[in-house]
N, C-alpha and C positions, 0 to 999 in steps of 0.2 A: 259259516262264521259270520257273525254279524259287523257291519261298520260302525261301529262306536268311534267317537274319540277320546283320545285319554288326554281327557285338562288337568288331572288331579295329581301333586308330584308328591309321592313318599320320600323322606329323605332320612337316610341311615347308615352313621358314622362308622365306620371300619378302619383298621390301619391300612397302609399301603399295601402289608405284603395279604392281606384277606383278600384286596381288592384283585391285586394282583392273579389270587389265586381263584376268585370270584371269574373273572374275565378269562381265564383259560379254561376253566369248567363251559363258559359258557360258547368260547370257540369249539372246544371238543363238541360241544351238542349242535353245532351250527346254529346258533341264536347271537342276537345281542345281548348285551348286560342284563339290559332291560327285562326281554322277552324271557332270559334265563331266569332271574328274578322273580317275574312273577307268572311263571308254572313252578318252580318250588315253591314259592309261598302260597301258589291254590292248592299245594298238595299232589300235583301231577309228576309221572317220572317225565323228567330231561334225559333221554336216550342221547349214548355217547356215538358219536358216529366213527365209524373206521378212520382213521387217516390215512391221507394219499399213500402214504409209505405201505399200509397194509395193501390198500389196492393193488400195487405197483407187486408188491410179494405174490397178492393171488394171481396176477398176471403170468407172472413167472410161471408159478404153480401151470398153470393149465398150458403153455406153452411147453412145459415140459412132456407134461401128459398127452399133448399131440403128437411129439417127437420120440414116443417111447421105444415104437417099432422101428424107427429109421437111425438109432446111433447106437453105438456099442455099450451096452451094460455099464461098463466101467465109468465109462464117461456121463451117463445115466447117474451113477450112484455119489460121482464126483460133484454132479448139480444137485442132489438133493441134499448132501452134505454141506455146502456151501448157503441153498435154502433156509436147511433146518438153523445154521449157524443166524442165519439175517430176520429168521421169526423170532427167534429165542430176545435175540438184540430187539427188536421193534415191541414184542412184549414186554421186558424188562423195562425200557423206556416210557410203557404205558401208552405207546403208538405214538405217543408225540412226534412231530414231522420235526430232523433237525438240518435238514435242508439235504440232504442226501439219499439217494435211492439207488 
């Protein structure tokens, strides 16, 4: 990556709720406004990054899967069921973090 610096400001009116939704697009991709900005305007994809709440799920996930041989089935199937129930919730919310895990 080269060191350039950027003197030159583009300015581009939006209502609040664009901006709004400008700025959580570009927390999902872990970028600034900015930086969000302009990789869509080069034409580059902005990759959405997991949110912690997804992290936190596959955490789970593989803790379970350690534990498969050492607890009883039942109780096995009670954890996935409770799992399946908090991916389904963190998909449908679009992975958004809403301070809960």
């Amino acid at each position: 990556m080269t060191d350039r610096k950027r003197t030159t400001a583009v300015q581009v009116r939006v209502t609040e709720q664009e901006k709004r939704k400008l700025e959580r697009q570009a927390k999902r991709c872990g970028l600034s406004l900015s930086g969000y900005l302009r990789r869509v305007g080069a034409g580059k994809p902005a990759a959405v990054f997991p949110s912690q709440r997804f992290h936190a799920l596959y955490q789970q996930v593989n803790a379970l899967r350690d534990n498969l041989t050492t607890q009883p089935m039942e109780r096995t199937a009670a954890q996935l069921d409770e799992l399946a129930g908090q991916i389904l919730t963190a998909y449908t919310s679009g992975g958004v973090d809403d301070g809960s895990n």
